[in-house]
PQR file with spaces between the fields and no chain letter, atoms N, CA, C, O and H, PARSE charges and radii, in Angstrom:
ATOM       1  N    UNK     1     -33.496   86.524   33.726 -0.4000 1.5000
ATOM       2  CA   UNK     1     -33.584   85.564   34.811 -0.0000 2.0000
ATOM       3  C    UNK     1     -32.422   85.788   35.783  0.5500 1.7000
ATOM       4  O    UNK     1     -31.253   85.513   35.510 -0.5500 1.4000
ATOM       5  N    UNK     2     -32.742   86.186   36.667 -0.4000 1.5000
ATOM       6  CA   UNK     2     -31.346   85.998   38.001 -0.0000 2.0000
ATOM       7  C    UNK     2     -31.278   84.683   38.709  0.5500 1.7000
ATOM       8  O    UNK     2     -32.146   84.086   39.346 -0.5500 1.4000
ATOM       9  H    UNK     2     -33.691   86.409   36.890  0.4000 1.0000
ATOM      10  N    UNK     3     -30.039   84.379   38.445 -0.4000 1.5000
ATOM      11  CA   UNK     3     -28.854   83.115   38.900 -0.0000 2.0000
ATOM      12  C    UNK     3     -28.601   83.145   40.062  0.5500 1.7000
ATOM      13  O    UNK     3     -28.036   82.219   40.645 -0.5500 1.4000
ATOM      14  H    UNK     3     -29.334   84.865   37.928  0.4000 1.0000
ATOM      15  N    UNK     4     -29.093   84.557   40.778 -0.4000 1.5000
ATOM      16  CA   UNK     4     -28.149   84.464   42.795 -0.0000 2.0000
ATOM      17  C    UNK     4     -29.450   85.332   42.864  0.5500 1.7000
ATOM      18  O    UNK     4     -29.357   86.383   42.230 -0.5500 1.4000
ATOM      19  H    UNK     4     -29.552   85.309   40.305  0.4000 1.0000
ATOM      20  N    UNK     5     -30.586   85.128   43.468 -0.4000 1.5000
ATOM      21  CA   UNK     5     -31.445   86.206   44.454 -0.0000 2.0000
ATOM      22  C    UNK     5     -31.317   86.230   45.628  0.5500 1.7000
ATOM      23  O    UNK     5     -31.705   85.587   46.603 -0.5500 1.4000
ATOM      24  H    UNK     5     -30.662   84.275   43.983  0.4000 1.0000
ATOM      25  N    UNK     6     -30.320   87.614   45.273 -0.4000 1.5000
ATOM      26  CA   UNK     6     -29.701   87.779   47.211 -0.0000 2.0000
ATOM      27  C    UNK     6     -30.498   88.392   47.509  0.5500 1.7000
ATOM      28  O    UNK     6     -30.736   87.609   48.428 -0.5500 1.4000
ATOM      29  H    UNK     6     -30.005   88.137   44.481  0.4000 1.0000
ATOM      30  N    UNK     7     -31.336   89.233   47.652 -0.4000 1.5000
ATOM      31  CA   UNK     7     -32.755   90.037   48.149 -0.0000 2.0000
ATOM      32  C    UNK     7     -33.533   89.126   48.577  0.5500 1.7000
ATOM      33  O    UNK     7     -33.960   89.742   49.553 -0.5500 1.4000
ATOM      34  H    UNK     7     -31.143   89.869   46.906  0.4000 1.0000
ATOM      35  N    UNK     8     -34.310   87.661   48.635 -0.4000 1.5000
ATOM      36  CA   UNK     8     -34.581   86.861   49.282 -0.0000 2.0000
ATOM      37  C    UNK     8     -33.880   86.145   49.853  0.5500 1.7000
ATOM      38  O    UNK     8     -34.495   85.584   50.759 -0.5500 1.4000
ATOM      39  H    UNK     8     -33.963   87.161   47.842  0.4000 1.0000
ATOM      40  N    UNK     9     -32.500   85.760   49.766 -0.4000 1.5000
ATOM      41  CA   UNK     9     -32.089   84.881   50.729 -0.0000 2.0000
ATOM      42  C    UNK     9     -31.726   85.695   51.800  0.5500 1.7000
ATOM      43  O    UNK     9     -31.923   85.280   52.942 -0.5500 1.4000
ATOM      44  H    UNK     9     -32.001   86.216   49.030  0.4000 1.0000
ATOM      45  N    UNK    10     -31.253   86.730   51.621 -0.4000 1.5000
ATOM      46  CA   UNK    10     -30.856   87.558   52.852 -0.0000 2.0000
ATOM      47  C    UNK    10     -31.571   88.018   53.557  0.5500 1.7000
ATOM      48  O    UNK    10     -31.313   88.105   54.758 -0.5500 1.4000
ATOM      49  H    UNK    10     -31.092   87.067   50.693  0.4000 1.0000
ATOM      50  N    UNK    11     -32.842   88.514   52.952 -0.4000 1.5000
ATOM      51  CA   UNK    11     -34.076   88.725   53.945 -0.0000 2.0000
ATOM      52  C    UNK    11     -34.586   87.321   54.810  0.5500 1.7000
ATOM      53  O    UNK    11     -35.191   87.503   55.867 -0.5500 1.4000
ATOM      54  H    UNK    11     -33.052   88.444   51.977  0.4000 1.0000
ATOM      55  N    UNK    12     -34.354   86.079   54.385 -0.4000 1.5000
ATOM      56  CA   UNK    12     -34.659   85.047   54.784 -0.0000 2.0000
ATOM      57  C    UNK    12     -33.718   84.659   56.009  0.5500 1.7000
ATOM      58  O    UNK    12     -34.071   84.376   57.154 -0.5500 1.4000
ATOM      59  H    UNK    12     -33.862   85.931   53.526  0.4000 1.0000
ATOM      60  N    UNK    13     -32.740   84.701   55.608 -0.4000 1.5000
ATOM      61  CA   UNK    13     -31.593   84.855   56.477 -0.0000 2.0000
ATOM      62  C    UNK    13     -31.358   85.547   57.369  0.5500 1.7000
ATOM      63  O    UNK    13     -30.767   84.996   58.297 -0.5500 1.4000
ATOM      64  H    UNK    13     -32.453   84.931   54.678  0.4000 1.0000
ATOM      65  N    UNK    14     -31.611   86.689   57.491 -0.4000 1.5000
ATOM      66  CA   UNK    14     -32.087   87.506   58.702 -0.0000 2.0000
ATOM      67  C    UNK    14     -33.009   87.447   59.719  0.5500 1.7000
ATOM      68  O    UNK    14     -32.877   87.908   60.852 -0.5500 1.4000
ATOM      69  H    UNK    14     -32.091   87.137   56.737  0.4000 1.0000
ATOM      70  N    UNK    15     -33.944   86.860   59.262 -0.4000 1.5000
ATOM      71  CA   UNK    15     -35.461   87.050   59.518 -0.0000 2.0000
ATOM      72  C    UNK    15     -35.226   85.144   60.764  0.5500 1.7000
ATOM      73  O    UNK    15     -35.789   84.861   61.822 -0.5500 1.4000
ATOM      74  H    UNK    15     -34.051   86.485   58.341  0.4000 1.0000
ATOM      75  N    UNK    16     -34.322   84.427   60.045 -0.4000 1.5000
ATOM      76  CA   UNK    16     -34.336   83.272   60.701 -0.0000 2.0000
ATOM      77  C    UNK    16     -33.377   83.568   62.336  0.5500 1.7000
ATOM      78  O    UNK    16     -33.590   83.013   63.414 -0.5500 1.4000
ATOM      79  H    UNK    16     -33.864   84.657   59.186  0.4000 1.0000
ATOM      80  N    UNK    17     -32.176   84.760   61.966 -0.4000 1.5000
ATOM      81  CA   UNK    17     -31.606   85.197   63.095 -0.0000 2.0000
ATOM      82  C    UNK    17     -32.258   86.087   64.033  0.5500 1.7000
ATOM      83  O    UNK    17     -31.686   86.751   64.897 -0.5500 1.4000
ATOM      84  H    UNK    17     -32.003   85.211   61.090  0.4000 1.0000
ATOM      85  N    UNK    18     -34.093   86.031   63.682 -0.4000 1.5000
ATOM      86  CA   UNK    18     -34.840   86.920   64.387 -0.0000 2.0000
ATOM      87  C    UNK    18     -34.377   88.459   64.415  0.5500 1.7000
ATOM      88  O    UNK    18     -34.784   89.014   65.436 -0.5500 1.4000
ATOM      89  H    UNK    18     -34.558   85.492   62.980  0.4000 1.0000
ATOM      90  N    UNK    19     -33.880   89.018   63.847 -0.4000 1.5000
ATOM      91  CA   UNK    19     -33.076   90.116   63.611 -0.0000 2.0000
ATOM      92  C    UNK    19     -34.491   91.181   62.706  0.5500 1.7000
ATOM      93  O    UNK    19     -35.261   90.644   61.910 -0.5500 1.4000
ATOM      94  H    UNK    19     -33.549   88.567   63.018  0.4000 1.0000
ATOM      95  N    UNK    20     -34.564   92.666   63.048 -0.4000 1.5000
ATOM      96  CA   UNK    20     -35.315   93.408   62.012 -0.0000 2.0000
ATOM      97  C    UNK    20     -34.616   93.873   61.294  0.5500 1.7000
ATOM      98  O    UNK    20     -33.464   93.444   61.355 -0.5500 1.4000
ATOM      99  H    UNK    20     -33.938   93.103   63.695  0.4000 1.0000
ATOM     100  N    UNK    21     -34.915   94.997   60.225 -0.4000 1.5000
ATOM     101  CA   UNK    21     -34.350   95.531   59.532 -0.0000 2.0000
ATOM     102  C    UNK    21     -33.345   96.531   60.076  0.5500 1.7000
ATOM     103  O    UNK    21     -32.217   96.765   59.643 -0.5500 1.4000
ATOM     104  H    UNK    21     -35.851   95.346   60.176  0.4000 1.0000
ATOM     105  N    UNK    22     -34.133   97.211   61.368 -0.4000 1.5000
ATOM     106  CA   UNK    22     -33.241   98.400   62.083 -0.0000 2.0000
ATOM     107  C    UNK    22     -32.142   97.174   63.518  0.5500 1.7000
ATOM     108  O    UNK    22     -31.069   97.507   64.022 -0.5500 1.4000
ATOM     109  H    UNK    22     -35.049   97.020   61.720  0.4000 1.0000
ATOM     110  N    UNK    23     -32.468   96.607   63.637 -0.4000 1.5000
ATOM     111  CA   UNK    23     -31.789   95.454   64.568 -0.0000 2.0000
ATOM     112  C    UNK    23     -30.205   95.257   63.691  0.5500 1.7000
ATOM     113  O    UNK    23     -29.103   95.623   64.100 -0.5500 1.4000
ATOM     114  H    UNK    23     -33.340   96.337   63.227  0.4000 1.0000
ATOM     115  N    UNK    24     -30.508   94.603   62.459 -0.4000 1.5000
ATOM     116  CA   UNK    24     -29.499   93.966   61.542 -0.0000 2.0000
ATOM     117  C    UNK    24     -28.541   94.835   61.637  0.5500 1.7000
ATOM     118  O    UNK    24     -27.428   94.313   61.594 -0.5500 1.4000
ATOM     119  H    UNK    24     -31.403   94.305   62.126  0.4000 1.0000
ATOM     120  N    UNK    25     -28.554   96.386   61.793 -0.4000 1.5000
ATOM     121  CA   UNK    25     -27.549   97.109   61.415 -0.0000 2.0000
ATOM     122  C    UNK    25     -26.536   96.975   62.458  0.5500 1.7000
ATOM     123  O    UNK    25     -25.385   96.590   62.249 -0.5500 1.4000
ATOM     124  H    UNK    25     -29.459   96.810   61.829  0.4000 1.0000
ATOM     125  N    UNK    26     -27.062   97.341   63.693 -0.4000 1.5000
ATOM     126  CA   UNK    26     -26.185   97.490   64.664 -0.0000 2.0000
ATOM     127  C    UNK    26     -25.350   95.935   64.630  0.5500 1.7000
ATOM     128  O    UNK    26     -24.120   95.903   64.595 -0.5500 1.4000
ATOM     129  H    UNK    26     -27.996   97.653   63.862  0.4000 1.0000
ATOM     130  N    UNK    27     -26.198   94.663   64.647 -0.4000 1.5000
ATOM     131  CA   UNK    27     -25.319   93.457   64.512 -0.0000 2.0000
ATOM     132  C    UNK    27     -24.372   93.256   63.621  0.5500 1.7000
ATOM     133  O    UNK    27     -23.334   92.616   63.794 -0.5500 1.4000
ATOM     134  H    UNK    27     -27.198   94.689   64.677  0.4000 1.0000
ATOM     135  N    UNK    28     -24.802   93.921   62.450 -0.4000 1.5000
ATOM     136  CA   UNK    28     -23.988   93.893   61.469 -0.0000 2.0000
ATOM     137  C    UNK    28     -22.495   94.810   61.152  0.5500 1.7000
ATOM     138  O    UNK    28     -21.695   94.624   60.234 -0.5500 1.4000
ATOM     139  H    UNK    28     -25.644   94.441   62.310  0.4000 1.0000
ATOM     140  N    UNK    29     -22.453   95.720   62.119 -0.4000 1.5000
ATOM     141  CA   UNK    29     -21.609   96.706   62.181 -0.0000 2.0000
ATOM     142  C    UNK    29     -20.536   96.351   63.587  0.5500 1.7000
ATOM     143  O    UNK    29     -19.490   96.854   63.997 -0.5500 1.4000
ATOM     144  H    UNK    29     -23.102   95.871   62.865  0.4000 1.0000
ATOM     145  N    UNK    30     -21.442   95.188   64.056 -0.4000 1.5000
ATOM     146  CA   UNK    30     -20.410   94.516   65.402 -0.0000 2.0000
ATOM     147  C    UNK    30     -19.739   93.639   65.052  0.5500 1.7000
ATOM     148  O    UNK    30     -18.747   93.346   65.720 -0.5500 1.4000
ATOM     149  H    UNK    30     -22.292   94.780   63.722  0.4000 1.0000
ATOM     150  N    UNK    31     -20.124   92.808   63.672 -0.4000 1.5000
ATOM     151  CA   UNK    31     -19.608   91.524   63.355 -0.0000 2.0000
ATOM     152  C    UNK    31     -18.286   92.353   62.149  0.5500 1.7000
ATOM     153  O    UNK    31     -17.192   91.836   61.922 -0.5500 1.4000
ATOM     154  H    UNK    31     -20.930   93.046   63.129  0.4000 1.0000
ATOM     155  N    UNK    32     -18.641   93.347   61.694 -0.4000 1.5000
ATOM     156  CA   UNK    32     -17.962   93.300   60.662 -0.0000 2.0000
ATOM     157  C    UNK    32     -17.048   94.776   60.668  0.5500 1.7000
ATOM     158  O    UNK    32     -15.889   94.897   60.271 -0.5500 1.4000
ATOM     159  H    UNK    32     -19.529   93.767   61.878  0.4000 1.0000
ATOM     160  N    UNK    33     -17.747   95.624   61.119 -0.4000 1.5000
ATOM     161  CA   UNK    33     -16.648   97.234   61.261 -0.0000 2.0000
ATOM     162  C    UNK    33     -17.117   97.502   60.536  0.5500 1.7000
ATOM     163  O    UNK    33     -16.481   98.518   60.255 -0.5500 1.4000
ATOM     164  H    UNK    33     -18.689   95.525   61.441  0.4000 1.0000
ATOM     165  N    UNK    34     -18.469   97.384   59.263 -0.4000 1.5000
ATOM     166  CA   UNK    34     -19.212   98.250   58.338 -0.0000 2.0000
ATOM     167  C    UNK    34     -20.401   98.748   59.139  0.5500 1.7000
ATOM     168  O    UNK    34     -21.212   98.061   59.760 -0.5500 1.4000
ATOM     169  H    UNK    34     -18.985   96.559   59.491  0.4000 1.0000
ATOM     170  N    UNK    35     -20.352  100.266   58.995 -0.4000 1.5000
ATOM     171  CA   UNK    35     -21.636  100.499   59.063 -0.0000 2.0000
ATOM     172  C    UNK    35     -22.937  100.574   58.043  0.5500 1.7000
ATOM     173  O    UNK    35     -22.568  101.107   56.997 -0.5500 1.4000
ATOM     174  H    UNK    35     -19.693  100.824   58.490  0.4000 1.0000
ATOM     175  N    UNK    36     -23.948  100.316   58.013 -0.4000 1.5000
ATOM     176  CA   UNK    36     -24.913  100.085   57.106 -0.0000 2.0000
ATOM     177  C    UNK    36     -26.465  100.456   57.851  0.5500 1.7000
ATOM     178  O    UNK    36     -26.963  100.194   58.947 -0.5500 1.4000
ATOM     179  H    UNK    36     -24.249   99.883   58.862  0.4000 1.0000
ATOM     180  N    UNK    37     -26.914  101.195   56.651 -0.4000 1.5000
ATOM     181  CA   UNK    37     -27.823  101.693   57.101 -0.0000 2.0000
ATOM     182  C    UNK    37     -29.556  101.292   57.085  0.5500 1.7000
ATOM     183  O    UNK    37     -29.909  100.672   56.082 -0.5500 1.4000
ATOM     184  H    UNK    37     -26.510  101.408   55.761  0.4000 1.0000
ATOM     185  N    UNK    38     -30.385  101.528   57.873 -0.4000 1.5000
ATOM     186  CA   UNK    38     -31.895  100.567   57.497 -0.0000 2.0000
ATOM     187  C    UNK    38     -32.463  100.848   55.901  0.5500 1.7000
ATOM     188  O    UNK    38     -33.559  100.340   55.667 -0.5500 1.4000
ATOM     189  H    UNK    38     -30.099  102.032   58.688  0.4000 1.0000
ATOM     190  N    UNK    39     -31.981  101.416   55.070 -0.4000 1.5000
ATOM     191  CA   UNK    39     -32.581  102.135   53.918 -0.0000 2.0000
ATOM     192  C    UNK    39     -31.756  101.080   53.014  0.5500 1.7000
ATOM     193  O    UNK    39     -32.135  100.422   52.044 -0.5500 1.4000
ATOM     194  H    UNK    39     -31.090  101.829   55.261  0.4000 1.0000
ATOM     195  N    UNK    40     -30.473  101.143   53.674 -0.4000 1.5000
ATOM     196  CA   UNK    40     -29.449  100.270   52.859 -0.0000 2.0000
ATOM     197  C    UNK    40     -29.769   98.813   53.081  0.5500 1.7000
ATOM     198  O    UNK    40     -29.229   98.140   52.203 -0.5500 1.4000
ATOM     199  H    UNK    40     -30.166  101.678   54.461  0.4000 1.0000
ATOM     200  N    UNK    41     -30.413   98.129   53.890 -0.4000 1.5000
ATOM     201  CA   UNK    41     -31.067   96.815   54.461 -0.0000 2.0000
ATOM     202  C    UNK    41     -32.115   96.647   53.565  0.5500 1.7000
ATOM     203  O    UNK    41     -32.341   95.665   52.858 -0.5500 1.4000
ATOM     204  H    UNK    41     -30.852   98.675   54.603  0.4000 1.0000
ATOM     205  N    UNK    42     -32.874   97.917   53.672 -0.4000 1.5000
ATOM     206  CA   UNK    42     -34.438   97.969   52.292 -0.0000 2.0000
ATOM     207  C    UNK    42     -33.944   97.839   51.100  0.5500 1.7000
ATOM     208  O    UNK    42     -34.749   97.189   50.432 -0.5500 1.4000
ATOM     209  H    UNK    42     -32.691   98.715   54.247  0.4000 1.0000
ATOM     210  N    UNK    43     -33.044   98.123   50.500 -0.4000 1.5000
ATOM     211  CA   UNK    43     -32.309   98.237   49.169 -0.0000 2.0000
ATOM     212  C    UNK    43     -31.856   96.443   49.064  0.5500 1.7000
ATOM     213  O    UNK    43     -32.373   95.613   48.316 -0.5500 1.4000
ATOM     214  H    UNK    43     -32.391   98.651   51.042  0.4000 1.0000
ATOM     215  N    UNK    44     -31.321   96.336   49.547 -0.4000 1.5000
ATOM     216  CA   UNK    44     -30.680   95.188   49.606 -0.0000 2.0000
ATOM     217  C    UNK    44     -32.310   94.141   49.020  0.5500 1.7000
ATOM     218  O    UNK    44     -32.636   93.550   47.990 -0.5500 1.4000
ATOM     219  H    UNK    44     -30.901   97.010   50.154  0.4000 1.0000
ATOM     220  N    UNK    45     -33.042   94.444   50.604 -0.4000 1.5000
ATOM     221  CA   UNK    45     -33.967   92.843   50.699 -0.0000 2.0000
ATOM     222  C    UNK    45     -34.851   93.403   49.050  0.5500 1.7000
ATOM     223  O    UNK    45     -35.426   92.636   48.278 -0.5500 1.4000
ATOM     224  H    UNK    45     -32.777   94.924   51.441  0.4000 1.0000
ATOM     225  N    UNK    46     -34.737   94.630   48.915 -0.4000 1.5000
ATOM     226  CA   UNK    46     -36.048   95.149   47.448 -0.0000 2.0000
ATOM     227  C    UNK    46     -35.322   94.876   45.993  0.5500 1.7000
ATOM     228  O    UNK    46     -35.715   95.258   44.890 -0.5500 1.4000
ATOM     229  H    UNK    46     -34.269   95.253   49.542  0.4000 1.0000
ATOM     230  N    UNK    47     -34.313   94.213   46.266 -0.4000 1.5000
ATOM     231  CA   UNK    47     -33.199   94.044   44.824 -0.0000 2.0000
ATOM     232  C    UNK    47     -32.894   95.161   44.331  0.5500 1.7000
ATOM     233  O    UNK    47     -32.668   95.185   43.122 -0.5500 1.4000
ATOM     234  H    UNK    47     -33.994   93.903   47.161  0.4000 1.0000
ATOM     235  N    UNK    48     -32.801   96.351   45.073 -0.4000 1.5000
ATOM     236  CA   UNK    48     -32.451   97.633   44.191 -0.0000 2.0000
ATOM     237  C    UNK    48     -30.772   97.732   44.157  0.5500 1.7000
ATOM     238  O    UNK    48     -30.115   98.237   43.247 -0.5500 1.4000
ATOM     239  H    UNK    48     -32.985   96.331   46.056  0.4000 1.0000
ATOM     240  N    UNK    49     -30.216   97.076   45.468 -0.4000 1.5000
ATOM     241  CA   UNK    49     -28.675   97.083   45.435 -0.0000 2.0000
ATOM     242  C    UNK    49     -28.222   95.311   46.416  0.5500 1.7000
ATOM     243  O    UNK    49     -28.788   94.414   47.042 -0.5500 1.4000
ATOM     244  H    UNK    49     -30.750   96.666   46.208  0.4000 1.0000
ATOM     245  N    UNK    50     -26.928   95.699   45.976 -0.4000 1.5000
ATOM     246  CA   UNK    50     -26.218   94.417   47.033 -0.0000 2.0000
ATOM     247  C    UNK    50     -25.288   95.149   47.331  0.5500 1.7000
ATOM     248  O    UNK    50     -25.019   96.283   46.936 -0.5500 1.4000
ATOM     249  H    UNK    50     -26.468   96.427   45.469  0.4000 1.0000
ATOM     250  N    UNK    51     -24.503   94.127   48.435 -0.4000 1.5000
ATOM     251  CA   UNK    51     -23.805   94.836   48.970 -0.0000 2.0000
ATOM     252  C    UNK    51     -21.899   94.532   47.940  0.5500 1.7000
ATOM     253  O    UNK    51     -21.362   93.731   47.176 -0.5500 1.4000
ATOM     254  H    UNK    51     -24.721   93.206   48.755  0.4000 1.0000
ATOM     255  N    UNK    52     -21.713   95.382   48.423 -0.4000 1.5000
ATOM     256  CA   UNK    52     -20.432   95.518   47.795 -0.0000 2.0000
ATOM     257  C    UNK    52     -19.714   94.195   48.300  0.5500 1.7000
ATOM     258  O    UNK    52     -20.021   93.911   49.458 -0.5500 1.4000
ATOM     259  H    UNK    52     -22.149   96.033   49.044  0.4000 1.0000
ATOM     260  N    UNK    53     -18.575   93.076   47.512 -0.4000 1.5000
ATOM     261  CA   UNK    53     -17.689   91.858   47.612 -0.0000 2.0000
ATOM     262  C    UNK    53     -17.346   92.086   48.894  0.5500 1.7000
ATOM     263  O    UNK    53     -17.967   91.533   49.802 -0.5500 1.4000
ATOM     264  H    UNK    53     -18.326   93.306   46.571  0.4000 1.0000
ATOM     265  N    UNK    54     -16.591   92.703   49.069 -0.4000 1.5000
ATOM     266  CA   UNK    54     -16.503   93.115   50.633 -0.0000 2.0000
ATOM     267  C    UNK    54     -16.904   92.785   51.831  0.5500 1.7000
ATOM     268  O    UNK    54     -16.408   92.045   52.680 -0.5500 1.4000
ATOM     269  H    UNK    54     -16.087   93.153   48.332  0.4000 1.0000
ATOM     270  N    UNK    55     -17.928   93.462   51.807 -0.4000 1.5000
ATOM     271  CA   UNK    55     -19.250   93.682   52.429 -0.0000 2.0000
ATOM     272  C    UNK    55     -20.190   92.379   52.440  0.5500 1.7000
ATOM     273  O    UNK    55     -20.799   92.134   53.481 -0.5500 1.4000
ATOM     274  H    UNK    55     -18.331   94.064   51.117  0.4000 1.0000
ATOM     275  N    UNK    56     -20.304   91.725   51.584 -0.4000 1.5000
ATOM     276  CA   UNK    56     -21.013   90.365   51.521 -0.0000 2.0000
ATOM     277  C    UNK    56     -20.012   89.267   51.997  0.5500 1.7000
ATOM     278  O    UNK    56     -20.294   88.318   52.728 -0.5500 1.4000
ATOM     279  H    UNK    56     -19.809   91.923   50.738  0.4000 1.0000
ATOM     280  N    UNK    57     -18.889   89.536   51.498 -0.4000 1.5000
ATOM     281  CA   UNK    57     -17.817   88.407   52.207 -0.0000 2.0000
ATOM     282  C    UNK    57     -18.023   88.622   54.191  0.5500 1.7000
ATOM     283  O    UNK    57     -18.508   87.736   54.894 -0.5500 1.4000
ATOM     284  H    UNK    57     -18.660   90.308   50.904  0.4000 1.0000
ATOM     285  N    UNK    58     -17.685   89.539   54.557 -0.4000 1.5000
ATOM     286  CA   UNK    58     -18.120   89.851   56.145 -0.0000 2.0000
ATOM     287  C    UNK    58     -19.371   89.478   56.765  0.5500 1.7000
ATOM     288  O    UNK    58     -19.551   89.124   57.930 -0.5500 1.4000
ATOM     289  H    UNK    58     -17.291   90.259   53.986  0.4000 1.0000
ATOM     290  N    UNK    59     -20.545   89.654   55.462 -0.4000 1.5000
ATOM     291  CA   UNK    59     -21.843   89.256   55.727 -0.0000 2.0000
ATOM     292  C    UNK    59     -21.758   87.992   56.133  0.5500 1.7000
ATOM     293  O    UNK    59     -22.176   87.794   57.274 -0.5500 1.4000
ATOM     294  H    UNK    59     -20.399   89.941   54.515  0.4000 1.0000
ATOM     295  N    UNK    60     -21.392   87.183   55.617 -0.4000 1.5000
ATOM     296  CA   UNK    60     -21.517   85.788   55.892 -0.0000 2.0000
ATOM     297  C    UNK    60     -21.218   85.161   57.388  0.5500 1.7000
ATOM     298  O    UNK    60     -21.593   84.056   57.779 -0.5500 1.4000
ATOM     299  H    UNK    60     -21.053   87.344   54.690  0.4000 1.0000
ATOM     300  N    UNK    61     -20.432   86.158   58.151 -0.4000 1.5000
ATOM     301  CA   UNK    61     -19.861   85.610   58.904 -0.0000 2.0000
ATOM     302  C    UNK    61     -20.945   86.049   60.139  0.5500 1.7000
ATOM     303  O    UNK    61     -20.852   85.563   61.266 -0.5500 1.4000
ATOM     304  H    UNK    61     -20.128   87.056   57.833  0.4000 1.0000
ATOM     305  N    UNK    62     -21.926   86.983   59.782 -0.4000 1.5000
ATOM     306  CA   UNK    62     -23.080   87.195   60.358 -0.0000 2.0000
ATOM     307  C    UNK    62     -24.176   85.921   60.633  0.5500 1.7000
ATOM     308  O    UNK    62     -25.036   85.554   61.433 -0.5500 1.4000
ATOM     309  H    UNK    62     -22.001   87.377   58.867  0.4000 1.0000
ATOM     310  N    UNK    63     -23.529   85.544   59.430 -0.4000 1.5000
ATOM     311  CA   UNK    63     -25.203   84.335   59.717 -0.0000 2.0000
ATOM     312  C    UNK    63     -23.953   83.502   59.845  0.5500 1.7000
ATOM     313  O    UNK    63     -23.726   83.056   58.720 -0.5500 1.4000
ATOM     314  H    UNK    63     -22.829   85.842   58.781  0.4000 1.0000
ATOM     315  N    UNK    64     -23.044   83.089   60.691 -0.4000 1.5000
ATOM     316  CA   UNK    64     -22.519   81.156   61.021 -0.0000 2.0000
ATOM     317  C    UNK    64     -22.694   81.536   62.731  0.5500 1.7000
ATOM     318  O    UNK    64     -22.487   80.670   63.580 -0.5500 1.4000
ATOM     319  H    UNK    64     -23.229   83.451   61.605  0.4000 1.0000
């Protein structure tokens, strides 16, 4: 059973900032100085990866 499904909230979360998958990157690389890639966006929303502490801490500041 998973306790945090970040693969739906983040796809949800995106999707509410009207943002696509190839969109997210470039925003995401303005808000934060990571670059990230659309494959790496698919990984993410498909539960195959998350993003590194880091990387999710910066995330956040994407969606306020």
């Amino acid at each position: 059973m998973k306790l945090y499904s970040f693969d739906k909230s983040f796809k949800r979360l995106r999707k509410q900032k009207n943002l696509t998958q190839e969109s997210f990157c470039p925003a995401f690389e303005e808000k934060t100085g990571i670059s990230v890639t659309v494959t790496t966006v698919r990984n993410w929303e498909q539960g195959r990866s998350i993003p590194h502490l880091n990387e999710d801490r910066k995330s956040t500041r994407l969606n306020s």
